[in-house]
C-alpha positions in Angstrom: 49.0 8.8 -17.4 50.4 9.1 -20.8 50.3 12.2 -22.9 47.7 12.1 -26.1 49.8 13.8 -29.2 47.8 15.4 -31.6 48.4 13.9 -34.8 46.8 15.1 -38.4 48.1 13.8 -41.5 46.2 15.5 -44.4 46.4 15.4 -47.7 45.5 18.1 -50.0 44.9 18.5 -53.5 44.3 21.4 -55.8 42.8 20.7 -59.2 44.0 23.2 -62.1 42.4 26.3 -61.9 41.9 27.9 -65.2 40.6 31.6 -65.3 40.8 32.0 -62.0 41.6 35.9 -61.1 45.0 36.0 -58.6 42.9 37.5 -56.3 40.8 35.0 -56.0 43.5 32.3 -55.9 44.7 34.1 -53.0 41.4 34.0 -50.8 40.9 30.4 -51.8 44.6 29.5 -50.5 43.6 31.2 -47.4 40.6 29.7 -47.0 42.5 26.5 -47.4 45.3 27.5 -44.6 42.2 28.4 -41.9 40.7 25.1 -42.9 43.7 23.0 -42.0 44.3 24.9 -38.6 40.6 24.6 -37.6 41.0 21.0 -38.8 44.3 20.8 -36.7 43.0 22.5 -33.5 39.6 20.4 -33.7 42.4 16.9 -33.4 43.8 18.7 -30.6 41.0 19.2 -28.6 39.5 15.8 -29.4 42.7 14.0 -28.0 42.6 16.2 -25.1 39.5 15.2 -24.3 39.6 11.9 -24.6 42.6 12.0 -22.3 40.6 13.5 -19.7 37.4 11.3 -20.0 39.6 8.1 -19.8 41.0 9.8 -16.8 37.2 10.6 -15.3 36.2 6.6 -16.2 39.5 5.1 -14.4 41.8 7.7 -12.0 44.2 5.4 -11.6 44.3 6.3 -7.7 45.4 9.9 -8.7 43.4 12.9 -7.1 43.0 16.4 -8.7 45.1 18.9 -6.9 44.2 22.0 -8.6 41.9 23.3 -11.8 42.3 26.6 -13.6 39.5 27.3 -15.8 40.4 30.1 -18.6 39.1 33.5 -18.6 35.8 32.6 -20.0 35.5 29.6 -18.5 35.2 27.4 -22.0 39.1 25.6 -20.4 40.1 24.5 -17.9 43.9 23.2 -16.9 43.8 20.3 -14.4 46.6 19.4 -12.3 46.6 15.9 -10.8 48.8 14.7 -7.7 51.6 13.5 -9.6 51.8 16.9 -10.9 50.8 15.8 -14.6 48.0 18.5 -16.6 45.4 17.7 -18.8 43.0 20.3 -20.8 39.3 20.2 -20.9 37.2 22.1 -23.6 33.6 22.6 -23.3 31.7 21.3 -25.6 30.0 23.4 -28.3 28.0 23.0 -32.0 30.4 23.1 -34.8 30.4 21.6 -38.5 33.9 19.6 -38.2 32.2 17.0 -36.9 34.1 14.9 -34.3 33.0 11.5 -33.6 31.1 10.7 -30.6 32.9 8.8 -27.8 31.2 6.9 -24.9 31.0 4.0 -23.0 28.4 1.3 -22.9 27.0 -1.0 -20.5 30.1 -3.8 -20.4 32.6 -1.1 -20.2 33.5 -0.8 -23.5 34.8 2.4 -25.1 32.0 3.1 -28.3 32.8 5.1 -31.1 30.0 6.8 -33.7 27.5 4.5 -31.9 29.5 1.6 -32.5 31.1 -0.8 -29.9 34.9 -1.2 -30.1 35.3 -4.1 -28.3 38.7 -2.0 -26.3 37.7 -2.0 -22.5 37.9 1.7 -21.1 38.7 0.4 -17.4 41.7 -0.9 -16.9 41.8 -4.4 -15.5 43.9 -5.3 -12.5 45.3 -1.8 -12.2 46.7 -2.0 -15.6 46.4 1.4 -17.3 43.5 0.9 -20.2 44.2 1.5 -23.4 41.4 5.2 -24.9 41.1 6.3 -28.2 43.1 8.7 -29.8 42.3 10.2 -33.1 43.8 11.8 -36.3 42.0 13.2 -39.9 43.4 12.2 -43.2 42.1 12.8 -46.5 38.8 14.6 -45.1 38.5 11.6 -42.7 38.5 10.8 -38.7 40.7 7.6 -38.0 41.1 6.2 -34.6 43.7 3.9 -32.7 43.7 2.5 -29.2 47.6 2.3 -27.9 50.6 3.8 -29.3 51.7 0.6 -31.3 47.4 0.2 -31.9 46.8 0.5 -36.0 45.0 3.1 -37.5 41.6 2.4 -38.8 39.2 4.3 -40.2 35.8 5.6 -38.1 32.7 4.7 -39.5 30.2 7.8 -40.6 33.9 10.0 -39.9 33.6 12.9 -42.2 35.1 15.9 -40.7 31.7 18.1 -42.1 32.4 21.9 -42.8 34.2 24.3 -41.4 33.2 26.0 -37.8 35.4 24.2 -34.8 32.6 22.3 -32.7 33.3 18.9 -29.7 30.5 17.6 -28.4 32.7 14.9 -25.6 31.7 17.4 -22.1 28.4 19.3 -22.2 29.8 21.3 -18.9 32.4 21.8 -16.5 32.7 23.9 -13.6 34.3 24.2 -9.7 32.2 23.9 -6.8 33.9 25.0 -3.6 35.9 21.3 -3.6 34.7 19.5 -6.2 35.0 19.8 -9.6 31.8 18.6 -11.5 31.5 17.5 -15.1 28.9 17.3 -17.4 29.2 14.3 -20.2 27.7 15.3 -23.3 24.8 13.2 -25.1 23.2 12.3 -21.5 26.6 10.8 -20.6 26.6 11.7 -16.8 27.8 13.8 -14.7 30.7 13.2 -12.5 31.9 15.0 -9.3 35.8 14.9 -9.2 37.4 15.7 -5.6 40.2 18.6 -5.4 42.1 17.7 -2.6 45.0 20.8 -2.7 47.4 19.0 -0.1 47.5 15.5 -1.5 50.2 15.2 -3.6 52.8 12.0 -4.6 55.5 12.2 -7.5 58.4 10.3 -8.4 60.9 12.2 -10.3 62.3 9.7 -12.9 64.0 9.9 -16.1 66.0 6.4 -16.5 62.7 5.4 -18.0 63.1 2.7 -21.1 61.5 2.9 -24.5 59.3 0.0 -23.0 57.9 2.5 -20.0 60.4 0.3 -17.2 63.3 0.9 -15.5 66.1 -2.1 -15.8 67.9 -3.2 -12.4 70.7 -5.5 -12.1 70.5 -8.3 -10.2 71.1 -6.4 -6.4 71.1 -3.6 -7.7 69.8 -0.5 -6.0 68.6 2.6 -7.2 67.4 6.2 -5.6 64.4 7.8 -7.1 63.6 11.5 -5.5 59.5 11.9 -4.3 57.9 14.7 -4.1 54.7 14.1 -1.1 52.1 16.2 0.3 49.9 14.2 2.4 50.5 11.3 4.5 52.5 8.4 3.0 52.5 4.9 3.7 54.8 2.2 3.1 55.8 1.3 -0.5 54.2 -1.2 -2.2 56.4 -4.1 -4.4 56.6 -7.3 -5.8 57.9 -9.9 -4.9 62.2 -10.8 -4.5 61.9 -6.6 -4.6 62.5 -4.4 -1.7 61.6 -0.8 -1.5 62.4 1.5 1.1 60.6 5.4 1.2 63.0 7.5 3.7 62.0 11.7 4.1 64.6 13.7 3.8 65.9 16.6 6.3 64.9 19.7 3.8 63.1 19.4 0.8 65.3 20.2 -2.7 64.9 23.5 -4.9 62.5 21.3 -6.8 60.2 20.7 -3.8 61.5 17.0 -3.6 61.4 15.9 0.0 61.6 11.9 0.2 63.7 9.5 -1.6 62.3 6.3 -2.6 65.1 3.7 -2.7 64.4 0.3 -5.5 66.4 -2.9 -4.7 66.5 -5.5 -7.0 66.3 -9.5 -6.7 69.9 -10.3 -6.0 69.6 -13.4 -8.2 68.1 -14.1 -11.6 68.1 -17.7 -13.2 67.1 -18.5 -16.7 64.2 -21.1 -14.9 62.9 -18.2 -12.8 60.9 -15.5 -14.1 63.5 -12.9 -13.9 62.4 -10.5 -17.1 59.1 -9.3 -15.3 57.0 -8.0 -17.7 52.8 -8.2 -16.3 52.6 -4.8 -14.9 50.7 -5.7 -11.8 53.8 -7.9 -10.6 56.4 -5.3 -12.2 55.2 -2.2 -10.2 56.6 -0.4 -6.9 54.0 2.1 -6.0 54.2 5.2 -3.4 51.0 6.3 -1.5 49.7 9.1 0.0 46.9 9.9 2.0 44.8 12.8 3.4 41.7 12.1 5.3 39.7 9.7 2.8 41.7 10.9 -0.6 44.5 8.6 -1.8 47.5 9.9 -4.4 49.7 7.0 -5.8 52.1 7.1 -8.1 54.7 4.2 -9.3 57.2 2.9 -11.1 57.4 0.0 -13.8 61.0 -2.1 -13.1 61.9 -5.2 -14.3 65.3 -7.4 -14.4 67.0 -8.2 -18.0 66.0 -11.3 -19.2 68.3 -14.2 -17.8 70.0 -16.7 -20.1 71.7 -20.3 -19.0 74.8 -19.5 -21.8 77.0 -16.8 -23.5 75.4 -17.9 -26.9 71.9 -17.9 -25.8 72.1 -14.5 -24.8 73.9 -13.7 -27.8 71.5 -15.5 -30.9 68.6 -13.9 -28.5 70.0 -10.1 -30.0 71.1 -9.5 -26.2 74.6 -8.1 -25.3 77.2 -9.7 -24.0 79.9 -7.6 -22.2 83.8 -8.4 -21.9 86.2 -5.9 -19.7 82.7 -3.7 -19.5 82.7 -3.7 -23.5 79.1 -4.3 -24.4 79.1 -6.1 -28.2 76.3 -8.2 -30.0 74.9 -9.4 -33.5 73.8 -5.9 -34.2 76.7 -4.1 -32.8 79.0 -6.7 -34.4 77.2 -6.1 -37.6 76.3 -9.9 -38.0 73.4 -10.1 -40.8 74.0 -14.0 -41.1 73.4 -16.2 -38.4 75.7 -19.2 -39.6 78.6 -17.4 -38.8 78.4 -17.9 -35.0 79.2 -21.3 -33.8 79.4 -23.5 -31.6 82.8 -25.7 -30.9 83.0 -28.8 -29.9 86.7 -29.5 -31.5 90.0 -27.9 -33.1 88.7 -25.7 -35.8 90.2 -23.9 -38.8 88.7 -20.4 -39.1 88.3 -19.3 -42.8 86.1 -15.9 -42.3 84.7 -13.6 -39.7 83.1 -15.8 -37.3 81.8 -16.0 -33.7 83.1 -19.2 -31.9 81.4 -20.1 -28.6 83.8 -22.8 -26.9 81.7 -25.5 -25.5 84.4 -28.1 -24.8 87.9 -27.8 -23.1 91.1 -27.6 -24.8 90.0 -26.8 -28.3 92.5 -25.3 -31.1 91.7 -23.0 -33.2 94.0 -22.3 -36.1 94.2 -18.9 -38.1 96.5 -19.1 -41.6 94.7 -16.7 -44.0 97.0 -14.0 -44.4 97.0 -10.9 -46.2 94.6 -12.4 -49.1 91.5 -12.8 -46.7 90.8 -9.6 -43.8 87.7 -10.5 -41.6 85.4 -8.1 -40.2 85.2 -9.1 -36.6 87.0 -12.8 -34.7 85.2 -13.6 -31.5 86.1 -16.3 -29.3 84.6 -16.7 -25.9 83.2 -19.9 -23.7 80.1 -21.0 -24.1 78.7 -20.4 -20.6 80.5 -19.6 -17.2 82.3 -22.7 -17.0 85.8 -20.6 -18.1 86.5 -23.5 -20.6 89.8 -22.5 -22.3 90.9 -22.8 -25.8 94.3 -21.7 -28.2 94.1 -19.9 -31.0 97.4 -20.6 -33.1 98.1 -17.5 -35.4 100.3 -18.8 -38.0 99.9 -15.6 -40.3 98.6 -12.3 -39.2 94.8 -11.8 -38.6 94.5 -9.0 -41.2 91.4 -7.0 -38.9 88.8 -4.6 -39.8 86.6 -4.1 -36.3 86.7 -6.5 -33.7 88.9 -8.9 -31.9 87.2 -9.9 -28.8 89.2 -13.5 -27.1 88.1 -14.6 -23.5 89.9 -17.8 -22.0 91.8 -17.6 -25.3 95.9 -18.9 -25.4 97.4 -17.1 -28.3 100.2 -18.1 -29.7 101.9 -16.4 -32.8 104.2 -18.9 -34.5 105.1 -16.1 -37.0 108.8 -14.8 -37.3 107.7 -11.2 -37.8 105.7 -8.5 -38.1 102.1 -8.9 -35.6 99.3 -10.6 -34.5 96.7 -8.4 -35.9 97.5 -6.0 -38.9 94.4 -3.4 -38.7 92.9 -1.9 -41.8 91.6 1.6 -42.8 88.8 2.6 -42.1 86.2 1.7 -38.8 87.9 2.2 -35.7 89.3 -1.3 -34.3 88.2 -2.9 -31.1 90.4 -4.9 -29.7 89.3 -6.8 -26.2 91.0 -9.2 -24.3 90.4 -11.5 -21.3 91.9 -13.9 -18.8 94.3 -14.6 -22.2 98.0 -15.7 -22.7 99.8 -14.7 -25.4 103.1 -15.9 -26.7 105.4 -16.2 -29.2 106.0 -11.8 -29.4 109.7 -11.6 -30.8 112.0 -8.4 -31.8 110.2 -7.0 -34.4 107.3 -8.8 -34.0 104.4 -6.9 -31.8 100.8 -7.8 -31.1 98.7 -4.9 -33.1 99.7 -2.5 -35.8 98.2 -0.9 -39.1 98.3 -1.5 -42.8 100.5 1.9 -42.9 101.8 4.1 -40.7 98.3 6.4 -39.7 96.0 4.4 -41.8 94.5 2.1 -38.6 93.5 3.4 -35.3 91.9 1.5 -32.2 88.7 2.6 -30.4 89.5 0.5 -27.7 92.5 -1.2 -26.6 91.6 -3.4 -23.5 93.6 -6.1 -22.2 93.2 -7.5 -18.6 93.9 -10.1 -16.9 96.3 -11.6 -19.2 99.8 -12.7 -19.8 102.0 -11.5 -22.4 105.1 -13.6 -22.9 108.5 -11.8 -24.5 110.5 -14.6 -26.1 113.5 -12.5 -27.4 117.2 -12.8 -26.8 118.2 -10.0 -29.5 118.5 -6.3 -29.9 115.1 -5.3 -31.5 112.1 -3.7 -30.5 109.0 -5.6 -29.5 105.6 -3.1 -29.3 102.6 -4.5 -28.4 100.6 -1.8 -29.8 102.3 0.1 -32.9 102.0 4.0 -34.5 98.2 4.2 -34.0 95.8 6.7 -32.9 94.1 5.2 -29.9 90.8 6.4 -28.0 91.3 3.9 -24.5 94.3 2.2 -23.8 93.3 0.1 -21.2 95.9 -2.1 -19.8 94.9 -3.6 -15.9 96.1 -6.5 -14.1 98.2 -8.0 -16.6 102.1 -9.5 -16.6 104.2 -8.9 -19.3 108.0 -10.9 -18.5 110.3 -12.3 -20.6 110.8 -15.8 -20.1 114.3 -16.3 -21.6 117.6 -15.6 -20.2 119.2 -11.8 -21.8 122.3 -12.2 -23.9 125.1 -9.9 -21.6 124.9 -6.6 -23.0 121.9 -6.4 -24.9 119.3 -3.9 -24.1 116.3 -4.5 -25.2 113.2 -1.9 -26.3 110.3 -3.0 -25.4 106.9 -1.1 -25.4 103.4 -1.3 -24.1 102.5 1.9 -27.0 104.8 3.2 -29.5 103.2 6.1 -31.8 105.5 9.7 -31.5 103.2 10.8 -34.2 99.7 9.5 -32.4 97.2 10.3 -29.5 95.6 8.1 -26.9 93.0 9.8 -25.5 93.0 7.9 -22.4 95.5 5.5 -20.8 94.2 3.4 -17.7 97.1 1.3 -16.9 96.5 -0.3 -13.1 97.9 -3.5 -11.2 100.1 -4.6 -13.8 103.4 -6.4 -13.5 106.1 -6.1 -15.6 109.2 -8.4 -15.4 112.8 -8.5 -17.1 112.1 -5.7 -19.7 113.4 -2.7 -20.5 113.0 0.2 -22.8 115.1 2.7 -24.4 114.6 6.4 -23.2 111.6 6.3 -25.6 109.9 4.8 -22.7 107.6 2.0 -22.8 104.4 4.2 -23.3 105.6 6.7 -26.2 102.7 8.9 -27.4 102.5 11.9 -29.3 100.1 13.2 -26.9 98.0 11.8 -24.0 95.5 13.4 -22.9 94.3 11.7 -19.5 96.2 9.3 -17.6 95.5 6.7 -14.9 98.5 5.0 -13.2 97.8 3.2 -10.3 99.8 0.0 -8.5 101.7 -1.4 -10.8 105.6 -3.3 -10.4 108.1 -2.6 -12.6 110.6 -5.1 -12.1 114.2 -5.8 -13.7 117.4 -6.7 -11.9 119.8 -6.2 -15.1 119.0 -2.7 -17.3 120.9 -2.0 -19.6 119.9 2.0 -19.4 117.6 4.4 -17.6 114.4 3.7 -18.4 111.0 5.4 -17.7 107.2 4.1 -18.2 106.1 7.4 -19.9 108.1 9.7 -22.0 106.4 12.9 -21.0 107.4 15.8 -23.8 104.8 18.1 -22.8 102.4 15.7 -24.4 99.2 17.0 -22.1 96.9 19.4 -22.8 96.0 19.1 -19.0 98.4 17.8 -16.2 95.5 17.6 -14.5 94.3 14.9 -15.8 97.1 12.4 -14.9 95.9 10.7 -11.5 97.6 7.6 -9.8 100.4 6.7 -7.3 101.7 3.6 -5.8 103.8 2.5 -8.4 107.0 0.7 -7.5 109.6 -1.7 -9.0 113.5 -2.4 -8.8 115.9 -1.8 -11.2 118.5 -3.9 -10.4 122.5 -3.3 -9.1 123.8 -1.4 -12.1 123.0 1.8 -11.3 120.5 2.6 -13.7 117.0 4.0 -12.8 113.6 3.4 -13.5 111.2 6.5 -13.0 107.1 6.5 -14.4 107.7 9.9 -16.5 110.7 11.2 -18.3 111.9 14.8 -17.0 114.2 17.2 -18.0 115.1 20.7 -16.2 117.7 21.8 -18.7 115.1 22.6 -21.6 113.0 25.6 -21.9 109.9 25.0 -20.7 110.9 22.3 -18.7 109.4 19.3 -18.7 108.0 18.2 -16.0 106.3 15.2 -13.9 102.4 15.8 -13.4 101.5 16.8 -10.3 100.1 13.1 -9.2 102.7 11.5 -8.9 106.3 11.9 -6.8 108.1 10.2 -9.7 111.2 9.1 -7.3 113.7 6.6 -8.4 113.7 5.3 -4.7 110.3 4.2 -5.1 112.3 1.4 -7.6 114.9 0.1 -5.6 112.8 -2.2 -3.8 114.1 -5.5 -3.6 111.9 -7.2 -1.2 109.3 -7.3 -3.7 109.6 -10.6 -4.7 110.9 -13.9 -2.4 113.3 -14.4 -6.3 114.6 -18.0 -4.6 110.7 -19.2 -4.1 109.7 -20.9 -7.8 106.4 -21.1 -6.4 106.0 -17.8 -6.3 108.5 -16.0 -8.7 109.1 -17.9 -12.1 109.9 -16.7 -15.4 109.4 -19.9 -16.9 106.0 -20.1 -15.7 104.8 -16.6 -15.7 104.3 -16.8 -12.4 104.3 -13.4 -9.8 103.2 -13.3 -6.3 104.6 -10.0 -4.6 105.2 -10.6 -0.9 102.8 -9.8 1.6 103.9 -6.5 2.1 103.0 -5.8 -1.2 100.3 -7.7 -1.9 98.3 -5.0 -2.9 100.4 -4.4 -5.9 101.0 -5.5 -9.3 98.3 -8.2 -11.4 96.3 -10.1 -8.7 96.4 -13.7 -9.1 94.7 -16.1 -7.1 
């Protein structure tokens, strides 16, 4: 049953008082304060016991469990059997008038003698809507529903001044039974008190809209609290529910768990966003002798759309590496900025492109004298259609970059793909996405200036990144940025040339000595033919949790030791750096490859966290790859299978 807030808006207003004594003044100030707390308490106890009445004309299959009447008996506190409490005041003369409530022949709730036309039964098990009631400006107004408009009540004056309700004539406990007396020759009604019947479902996941959402399979555990007898859960249709006691009951008194699973399916033909509440419900019962308790649950499926840009016009979120964006989120206040594509495209402002044919180019060549708010480009349903975005000058970015099924190719001879600007945060999300064309000295995402950009997110996964370059230089694919979540996972990075002899190239995933990531995830990724200087190829001011799990380092010819992580004392926590299984091979020159820089000879040390063995023998594995197979190791192709002894390893291609 939903709680009834006491609500009073009033208005007041003094006229001038002219040769008024200040003593007076004062008594009629006061007068004034008692008059708006009697006027207050008199809402209170209105909406009270309306709540009650609707509860005497419809139960909803909930018994009472307990009543407490007050000292001299003029309240009472009554506890039902999902452990929700409701007041009761007896009725009594008094000048603020309240209006009369009651219910007429047709089951109609009637207000001041007049029929409202709102039905106080609910019908089908729905919960009804009652009355609930406020005063403004001297008068009573009433609403049915919490979204139900306030209108005024006809013959409403609030009267004088003495606190008076005239809803319950009498109330009292009899042995088992407690009996109520409606005012106005209402009735009287004889409530049971059953004191060991009792069903609850502790929930707080509850929506604005009163339901839970469940994915599609999705299962969730809801604790019950149940004194009594239960039976078997009751559901709707595609839903299963399962009610299983537990061995001891919690601190809270919780002993059963009631376990919700959802359809495993939704379609956009089916009726997957279940709204009607007599098909949305999963109800416990509970029974003792002839007395029933039932509480429930309201649980519906999101609404289900056949495409990506149905689901996004409809306001919903769409979701890329578990980034959740939409119009709103995306700030999109104009609707002609999201597309669909249907062939090679020029993009000339911040746009939304849903690809709804294979093969499409899309061709970026604004510059610095145009920056765009957000680029999107994602298929148009789940068919994985690809497309190509050619960058020819850098995408100068304010918020979001978000590519799915997206070849990107930067045909620029410097600088980078995405040149963030000050101010917002910068997401940048990528998926299933190739990109090429990185040089020396030409990176994938860097700021105006040097501390003016940072990223909220960084995600990449699933994608290739393609290192072009011959020459001494260094390539970064993320560059002197402050950055939230680095999330690199199941990606390759190789370079698909041949190295000139002698050159040692610098290549790095993060460079930013003066920056933070807050947290790097970098899992299953292979990395083939590069190198970096002893800045490592992750080189961050500070880091303050790390995840490093599977990945292959791989390079038969360094030039130098190398690590993945310079680690200068850089975390606040050690602690927080979990991972292992991270191998590679660093060729037959005698260099080695280790995942964090040490050194014993400074003062503290530095030292590897305690996750990780950090051995140079787990790089000198050579077996990794069958190098004379091209179907399965090709730098011309991008193409990485590990063998089958490490299979587990690395990006996981099909």
């Amino acid at each position: 049953m939903k709680y009834i807030k006491s609500y009073i808006f009033l208005t007041l207003m003094l006229a001038s008082l002219v040769g008024c004594k200040v003593d007076d003044l004062k008594d009629d100030v006061n007068d004034l304060k008692n008059r708006v707390a009697l006027i207050e308490e008199q809402v209170r106890i209105l909406n009270d016991n309306v709540e009650v009445m609707a509860y005497v004309l419809d139960t909803q299959q909930k018994t009472i469990s307990k009543v407490e009447p007050s000292a001299d008996k003029s309240q009472f506190t009554i506890t039902l059997s999902d452990g929700y409490t409701m007041t009761l005041t007896v009725g009594k003369a008094g000048e603020v008038v309240p209006p009369t409530i009651s219910v007429d022949e047709n089951g109609y709730w009637v207000v001041n003698g007049l029929s409202t036309g709102v039905k106080a039964v609910g019908k089908d098990g729905t919960t009804p809507d009652y009355p609930e009631f406020q005063v403004k400006n001297g008068e009573w107004l009433v609403r049915f529903g919490e979204d139900g408009e306030w209108k005024p009540v006809e013959g409403g004056n609030i009267g004088g001044g003495s606190l008076g309700d005239q809803i319950f004539e009498s109330a009292e406990v009899k042995g088992d039974k407690f009996v109520i007396e409606l005012a106005n020759d209402g009735g009287t009604y004889e409530l049971p008190i059953v004191s060991q019947l009792a069903c609850k479902i502790n929930n707080d996941v509850v929506g604005a809209d009163g339901y839970i959402v469940f994915q599609p399979g999705e299962a969730k555990t809801f604790k019950v609290k149940i004194t009594g007898t239960p039976l078997a859960p009751v559901y709707p249709s595609g839903w299963r529910a399962e009610l299983e006691e537990l061995e001891s009951a919690d601190e809270n008194g919780y002993n059963y768990q009631l376990v919700v699973y959802a359809p495993k399916q939704a379609s956009a033909s089916s009726s997957a966003n279940v709204i009607a509440s007599n098909i949305s419900e999963i109800s416990v019962r509970v029974n003792k002798d002839v007395f029933w308790a039932v509480d429930k649950i309201n649980v519906k499926l999101p609404k289900a759309y056949d495409s990506n840009y149905a689901q996004f016009m409809d306001g919903a979120t769409l979701s890329i590496n578990g980034y959740e964006f939409s119009k709103e989120s995306l700030g999109i206040d104009n609707d002609q900025k999201i597309h669909i594509v249907t062939g090679n495209t020029d993009i000339s402002e911040s746009g939304v492109y849903f690809v709804k044919e294979d093969n499409i180019t899309f061709t970026y060549n604004l510059g610095s004298s145009t920056s765009v708010d957000y680029l999107v480009i994602m298929p148009y349903d789940d068919t994985n259609k690809r497309s190509k975005l050619t960058v020819e000058k850098q995408v100068y970015l304010n918020k979001f970059f978000i590519c799915q099924n997206v070849d990107i190719e930067y045909t620029s001879s410097s600088s980078y793909v995405l040149r963030l600007q000050p101010g917002t945060p910068v997401n940048v999300i990528m998926n299933n996405c190739n990109v090429s064309g990185l040089v020396a000295g030409s990176g994938f995402a860097m700021p105006q200036a040097a501390g003016s950009g940072s990223l909220e997110k960084f995600s990449a996964v699933s994608c290739n990144f393609n290192i072009d370059d011959k020459s001494v230089g260094a390539t970064n694919l993320v560059n002197n940025m402050d950055c939230s979540v680095f999330e690199f996972v199941n990606n390759i990075v190789y370079r698909s040339v041949d190295k000139t002899s002698g050159v040692t190239l610098n290549v790095k995933m993060y460079n930013g000595l003066q920056r933070t990531i807050e947290s790097l995830i970098f899992n299953n990724n292979t990395i083939v033919g590069l190198e970096s200087t002893t800045t490592a190829m992750v080189y961050a001011g500070h880091i303050n949790a790390i995840d490093i799990n599977n990945n292959i380092f791989w390079n038969t010819e360094m030039d130098a030791n190398s690590m993945f992580i310079r680690y200068v004392n850089n975390m606040q926590d050690p602690s927080k750096a979990t991972g292992g299984n991270n191998i590679g091979y660093s060729g037959t020159n005698e260099k080695t490859f280790k995942v964090f820089f040490t050194n014993s000879g400074v003062n503290p040390p530095i030292t590897c966290p305690p996750a990780f063995s950090n051995s140079s023998a787990d790089f000198q594995k050579s077996d990794i790859f069958n190098v004379d197979d091209t179907n399965s190791f090709n730098t011309t192709k991008g193409v990485f299978i590990p063998t089958a002894a490490y299979s587990s390893y690395g990006a996981q291609r099909k």
